[in-house]
ROBAFI-812049 format. One line per 8 residues: number of its first residue (from 1); for each residue x, y, z of C-alpha. Coordinates in steps of 0.001 Angstrom, whole numbers. Layout:
REM ROBAFI-812049
NUM	X Y Z; ...
This chain:
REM ROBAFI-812049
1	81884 23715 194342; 84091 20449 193948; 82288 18299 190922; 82733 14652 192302; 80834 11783 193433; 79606 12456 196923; 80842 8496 197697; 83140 9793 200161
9	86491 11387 199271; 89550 13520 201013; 87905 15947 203668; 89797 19250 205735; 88157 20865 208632; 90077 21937 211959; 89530 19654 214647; 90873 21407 218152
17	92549 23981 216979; 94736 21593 214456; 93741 20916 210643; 92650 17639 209825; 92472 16033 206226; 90695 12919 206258; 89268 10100 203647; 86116 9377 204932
25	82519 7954 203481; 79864 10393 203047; 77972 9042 206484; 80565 8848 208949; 79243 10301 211824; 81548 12898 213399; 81369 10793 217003; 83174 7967 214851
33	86218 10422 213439; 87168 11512 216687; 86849 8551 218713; 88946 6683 215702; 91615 9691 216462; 91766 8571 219788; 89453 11319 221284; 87447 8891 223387
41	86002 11635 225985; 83608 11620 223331; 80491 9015 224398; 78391 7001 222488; 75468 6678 224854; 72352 6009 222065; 73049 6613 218762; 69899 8982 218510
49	70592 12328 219455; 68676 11773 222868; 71519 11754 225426; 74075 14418 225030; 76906 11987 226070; 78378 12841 222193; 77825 16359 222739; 80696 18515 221045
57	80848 21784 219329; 81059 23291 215896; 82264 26401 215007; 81800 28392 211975; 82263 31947 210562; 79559 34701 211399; 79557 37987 211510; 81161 38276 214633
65	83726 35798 214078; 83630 32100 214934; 80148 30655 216034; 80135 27922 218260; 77201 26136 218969; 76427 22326 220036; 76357 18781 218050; 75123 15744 218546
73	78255 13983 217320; 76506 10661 216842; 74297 11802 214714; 76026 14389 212776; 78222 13120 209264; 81661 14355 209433; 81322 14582 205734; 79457 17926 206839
81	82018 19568 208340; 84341 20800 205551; 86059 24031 206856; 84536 23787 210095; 85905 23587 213428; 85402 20845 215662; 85912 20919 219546; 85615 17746 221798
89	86520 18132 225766; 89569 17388 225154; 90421 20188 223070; 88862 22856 225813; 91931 22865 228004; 94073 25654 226541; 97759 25119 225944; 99582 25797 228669
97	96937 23500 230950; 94478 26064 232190; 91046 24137 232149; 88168 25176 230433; 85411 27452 233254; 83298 24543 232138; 85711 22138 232992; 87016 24091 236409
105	83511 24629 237913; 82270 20962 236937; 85233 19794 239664; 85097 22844 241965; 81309 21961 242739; 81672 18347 242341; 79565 18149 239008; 80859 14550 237872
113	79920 11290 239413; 80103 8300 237140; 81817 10357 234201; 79807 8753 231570; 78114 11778 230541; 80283 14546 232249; 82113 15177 228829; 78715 16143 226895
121	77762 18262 230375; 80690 20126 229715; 80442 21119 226372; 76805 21999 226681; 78172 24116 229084; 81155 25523 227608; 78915 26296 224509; 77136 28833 227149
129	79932 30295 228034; 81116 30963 224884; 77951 32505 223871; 78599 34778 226935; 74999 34447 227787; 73576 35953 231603; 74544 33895 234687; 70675 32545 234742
137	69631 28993 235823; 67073 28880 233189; 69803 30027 230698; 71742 26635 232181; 68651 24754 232081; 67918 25193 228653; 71669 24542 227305; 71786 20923 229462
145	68028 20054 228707; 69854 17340 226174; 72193 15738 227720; 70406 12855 230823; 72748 12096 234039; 72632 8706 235032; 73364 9048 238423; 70918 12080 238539
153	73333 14493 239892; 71874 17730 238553; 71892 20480 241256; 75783 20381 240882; 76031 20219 237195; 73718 23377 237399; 75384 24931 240249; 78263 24596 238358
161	76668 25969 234813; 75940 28955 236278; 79275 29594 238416; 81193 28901 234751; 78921 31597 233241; 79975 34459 236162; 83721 33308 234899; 82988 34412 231579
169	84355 32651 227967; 87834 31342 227997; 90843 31669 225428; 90901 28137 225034; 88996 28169 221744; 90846 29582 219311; 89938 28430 215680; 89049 31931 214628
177	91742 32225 212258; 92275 28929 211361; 88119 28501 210057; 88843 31684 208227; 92139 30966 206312; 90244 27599 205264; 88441 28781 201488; 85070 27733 200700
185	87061 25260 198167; 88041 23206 200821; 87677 19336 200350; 84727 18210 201145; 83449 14561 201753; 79854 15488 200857; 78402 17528 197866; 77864 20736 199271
193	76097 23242 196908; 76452 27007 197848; 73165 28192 196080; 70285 26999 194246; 71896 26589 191165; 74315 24421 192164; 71925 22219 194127; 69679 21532 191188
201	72750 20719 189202; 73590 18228 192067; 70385 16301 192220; 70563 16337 188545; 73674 14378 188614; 73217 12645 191392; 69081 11507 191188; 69825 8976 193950
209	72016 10785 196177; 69680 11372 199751; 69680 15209 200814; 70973 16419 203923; 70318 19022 206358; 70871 18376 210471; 70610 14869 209403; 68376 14687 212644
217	66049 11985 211254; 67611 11021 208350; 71233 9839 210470; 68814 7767 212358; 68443 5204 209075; 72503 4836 209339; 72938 4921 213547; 69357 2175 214242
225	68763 862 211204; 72727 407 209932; 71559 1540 206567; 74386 3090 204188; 73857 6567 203103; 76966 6750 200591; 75511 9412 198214; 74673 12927 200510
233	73660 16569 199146; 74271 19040 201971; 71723 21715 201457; 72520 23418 204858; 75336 25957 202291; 72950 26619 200105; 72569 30363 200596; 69288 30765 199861
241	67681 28154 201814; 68987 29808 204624; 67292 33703 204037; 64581 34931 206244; 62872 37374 204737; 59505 39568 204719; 57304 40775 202201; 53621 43005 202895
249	52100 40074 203279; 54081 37016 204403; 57024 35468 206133; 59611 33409 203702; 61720 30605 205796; 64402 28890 203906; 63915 25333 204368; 67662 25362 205728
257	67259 27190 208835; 67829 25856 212146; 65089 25995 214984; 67736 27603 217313; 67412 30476 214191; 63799 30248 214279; 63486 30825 218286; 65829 34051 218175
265	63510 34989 215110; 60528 34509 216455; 61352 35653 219610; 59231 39263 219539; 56554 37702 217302; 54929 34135 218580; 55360 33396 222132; 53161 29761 221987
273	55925 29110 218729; 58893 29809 220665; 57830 27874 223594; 56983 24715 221640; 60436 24753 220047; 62321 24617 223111; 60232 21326 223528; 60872 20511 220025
281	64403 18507 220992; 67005 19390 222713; 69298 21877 222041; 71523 20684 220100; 68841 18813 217871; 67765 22795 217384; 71305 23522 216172; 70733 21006 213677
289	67340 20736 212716; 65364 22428 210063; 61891 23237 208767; 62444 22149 205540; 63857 18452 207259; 60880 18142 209252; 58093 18667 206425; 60162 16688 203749
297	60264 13324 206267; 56546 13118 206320; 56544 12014 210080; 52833 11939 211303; 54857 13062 214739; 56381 15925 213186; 55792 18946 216128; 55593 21443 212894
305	53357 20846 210120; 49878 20928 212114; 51578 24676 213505; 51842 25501 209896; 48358 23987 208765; 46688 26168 211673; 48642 29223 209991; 47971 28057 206552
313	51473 28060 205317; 52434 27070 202182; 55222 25159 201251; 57308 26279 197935; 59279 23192 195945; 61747 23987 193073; 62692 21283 190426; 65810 21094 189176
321	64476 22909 186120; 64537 26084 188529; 60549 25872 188362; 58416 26882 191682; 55568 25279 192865; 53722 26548 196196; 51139 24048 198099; 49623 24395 201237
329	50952 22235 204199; 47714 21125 204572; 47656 19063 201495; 51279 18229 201323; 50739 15056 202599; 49267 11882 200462; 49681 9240 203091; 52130 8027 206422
337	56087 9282 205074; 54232 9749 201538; 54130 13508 200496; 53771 15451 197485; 56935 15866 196760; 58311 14568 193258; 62074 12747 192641; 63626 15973 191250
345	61957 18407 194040; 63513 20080 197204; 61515 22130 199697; 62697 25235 199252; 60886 27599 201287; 57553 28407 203554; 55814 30944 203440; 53457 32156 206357
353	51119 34979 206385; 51511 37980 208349; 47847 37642 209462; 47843 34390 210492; 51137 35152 212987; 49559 38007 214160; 45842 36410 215259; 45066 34845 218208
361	47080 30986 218160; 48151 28230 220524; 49948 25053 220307; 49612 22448 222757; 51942 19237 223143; 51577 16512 225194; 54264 14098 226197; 56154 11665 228060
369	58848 13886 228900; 58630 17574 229231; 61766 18179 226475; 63424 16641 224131; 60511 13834 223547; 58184 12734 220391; 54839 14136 220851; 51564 11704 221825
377	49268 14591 220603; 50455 17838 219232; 47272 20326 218798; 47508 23611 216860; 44690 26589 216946; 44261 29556 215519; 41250 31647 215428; 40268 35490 214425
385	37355 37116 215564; 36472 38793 218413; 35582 36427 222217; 31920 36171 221554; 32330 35156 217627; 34827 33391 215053; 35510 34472 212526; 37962 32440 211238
393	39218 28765 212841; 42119 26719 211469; 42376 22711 213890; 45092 20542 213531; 46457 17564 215302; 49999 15833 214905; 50396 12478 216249; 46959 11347 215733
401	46524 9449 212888; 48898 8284 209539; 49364 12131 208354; 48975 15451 210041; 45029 16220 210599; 43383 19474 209848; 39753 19424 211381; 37488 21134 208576
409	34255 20418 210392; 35059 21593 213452; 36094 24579 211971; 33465 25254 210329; 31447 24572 213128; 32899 26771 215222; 33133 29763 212217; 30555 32503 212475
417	28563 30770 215704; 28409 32488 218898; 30839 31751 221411; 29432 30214 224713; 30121 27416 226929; 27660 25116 225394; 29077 25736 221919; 32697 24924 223287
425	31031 21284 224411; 29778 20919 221299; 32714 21275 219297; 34798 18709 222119; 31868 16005 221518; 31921 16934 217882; 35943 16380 217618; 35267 12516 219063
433	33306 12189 215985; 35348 13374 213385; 38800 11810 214316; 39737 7775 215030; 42988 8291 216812; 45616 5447 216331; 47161 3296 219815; 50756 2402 219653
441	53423 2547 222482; 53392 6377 223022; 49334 6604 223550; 46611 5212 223536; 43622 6378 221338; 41656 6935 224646; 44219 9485 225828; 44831 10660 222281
449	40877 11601 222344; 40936 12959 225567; 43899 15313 225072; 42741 16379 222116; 39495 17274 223385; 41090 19421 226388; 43535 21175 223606; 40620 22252 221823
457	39005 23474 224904; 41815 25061 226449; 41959 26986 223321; 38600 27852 222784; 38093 29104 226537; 41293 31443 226298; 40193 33179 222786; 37312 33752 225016
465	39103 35430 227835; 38554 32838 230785; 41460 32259 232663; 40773 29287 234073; 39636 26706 231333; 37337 24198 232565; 37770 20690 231217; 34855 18971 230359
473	33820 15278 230756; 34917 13348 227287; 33294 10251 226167; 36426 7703 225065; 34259 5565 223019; 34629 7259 219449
């Protein structure tokens, strides 16, 4: 690892197909670089991650050679990107002229109408194509669900997704051997600690330096709030916050691993999990974002922590000692962005209980928008038992209040009572009771309370086999 001052210094990565040596700050975004090296097909459209108008891809070794997969370039510090490499639209078209299958279908079926946002289209796109994933509109659906067109012109943007994906990948990318001749010494504009070690010794040195992972919330401080970020630990090399392993009894995340990791992973073993996550963002805020990012910014919105409360998860934090703590997510946080978390502590890793994965659990998010939008109400339920009795109940609720909320009394309400209809009303009148949902401009505590109240019966009524939950009347007046 380079010993410097992550202030910003000399930085090498491959940008299409060409190597690129750069003196940039640590928070440069990468949308910035290019468009400052005259790639301009590159939009700025909001400065959030919300659009996909800055959409561009990043390659990296794997084993099975270069992996591309999508950025939000407006979000994302170039500082990052040491010995990676980066492709805008303009660096699709391969050398002798022969466009991109992205780029060819998006003008054989008329895909562009304005052109604001046709660049990030097409490298959402191209990203498909390059995965060589199955000519399927919900395959297209899913890989454009972040980037909006403003004149609304989706049929042939997907008509055209899914005609590029019966072409098949393209030559056109070829940084293969270019991100592998680059060493892991490269110069890099941000510290960027390849294992534990190295991180501790980084945040020893560097006490005020922020840490880094997609940079998904924390990029939001420089792009809204034009706050500097000069000092910036990348954790995102450190190898062993990016393991997933398995013990007898639990699941170990590294804190480092992406969501789009964590929906391939979870794939054969939590259904309701997988589906929330592809409502957690877009994708490529699931390229970037972590578990370990969204616990450590103590968001009361965060989509994951009440999941993790409802499968009692515990969250392990190493000082830069080397010395392991473990605390469960459900008292992890002291207060709104206040956790338990000391100066010299990183999230490490989570651990999650076989059992709890395997017992009955849904999560429930309500919304403005049906992706890639901040949660009103996010409910999480898990229960063991058999449909006439609980056994065991774990409530929470994101969204609701300053912190995530885990709903002891209802729980223990519920626990060791027999199931019925009445009991189910109960626990909804009981729930008005025991929480005082906030109003701001997402919700109002009236809706709060009344979605909260159908997540918990929605939940309750399909542990019990019914098939058709019934929503009861809820008073709004708690």
């Amino acid at each position: 690892m380079v010993k410097t001052c992550p202030n910003g210094q000399e930085l090498k990565f491959i940008l299409n197909n060409q190597i690129k040596e750069l003196d940039v700050p640590a928070d440069k975004t990468i949308l910035q670089a290019v468009r400052e090296l005259g790639l301009t097909g590159t939009k700025e459209g909001c400065a959030s991650g919300d659009c996909g108008a800055c959409t561009v891809l990043v390659g990296e070794p794997s084993d099975k050679g270069v992996r591309y997969q999508t950025v939000n370039a407006c979000i994302a510090p170039i500082g990052q990107q040491a010995g990676r490499h980066i492709v805008t639209v303009e660096g699709l078209e391969s050398p002798d002229g022969e466009l991109h299958p992205a780029q060819e279908e998006m003008v054989n079926c008329h895909g562009s109408q304005c052109g604001f946002c046709t660049p990030g289209f097409v490298m959402s796109l191209a990203a498909l194509v390059e995965a060589d994933v199955s000519a399927d509109r919900e395959e297209v659906l899913q890989g454009i669900s972040g980037n909006l067109c403003r004149c609304t012109g989706y049929r042939p943007i997907v008509e055209a997704g899914i005609a590029a994906l019966e072409v098949g990948s393209s030559a056109a990318i070829q940084g293969q051997e270019l991100v592998q001749s680059l060493s892991a010494s490269t110069a890099q504009a941000v510290l960027q600690p390849a294992n534990e070690s190295e991180l501790q010794e980084s945040i020893r040195d560097f006490p005020n330096a922020d840490l880094i992972a997609g940079g998904t919330d924390l990029m939001l401080e420089v792009t809204q709030r034009y706050e500097a970020k000069p000092n910036l630990i990348d954790v995102t090399r450190v190898e062993e916050l990016q393991l997933v392993s398995a013990d007898e009894e639990k699941l170990v995340i590294g804190a480092a691993v992406s969501y789009s990791r964590l929906e391939e992973f979870f794939a054969g073993r939590s259904s309701p999990f997988v589906s929330l996550l592809h409502r957690l963002g877009s994708r490529q805020i699931r390229n970037s974002g972590t578990l370990g990012g969204n616990l450590a910014n103590g968001s009361p919105i965060a989509d994951t922590p009440p999941i993790l409360i409802a499968w009692d998860a515990e969250i392990e934090t190493v000082n830069t000692k080397g010395e392991a703590r473990l605390t469960a997510v459900s008292d992890f946080y002291r207060g709104y962005r206040d956790t338990t978390l000391s100066g010299d502590e990183y999230i490490a890793r989570i651990h999650i209980p076989h059992a709890s994965i395997e017992s009955f659990h849904r999560f429930f998010k309500s919304s403005k928008r049906l992706e890639d939008d901040i949660s009103s109400v996010m409910g999480a339920f898990r229960f063991e038992g058999t449909p006439d009795k609980v056994t065991v109940a774990r409530i929470a609720f994101g969204g609701m209040a300053a912190t995530p909320v885990r709903l002891k009394a209802i729980e223990d309400l519920l626990t060791d009572s027999e199931l019925s209809r009445d009991l189910v009303a109960q626990a909804v009148e009981a729930l008005g009771d025991k929480m005082t949902p906030l109003t701001d401009v997402r919700a109002s505590a009236a809706y709060r309370s009344e979605m909260a109240a159908s997540m918990l019966e929605r939940a309750l009524l399909e542990f019990m086999g019914e098939a058709r939950p019934v929503i009861t009347e809820v008073s709004l007046d708690a």
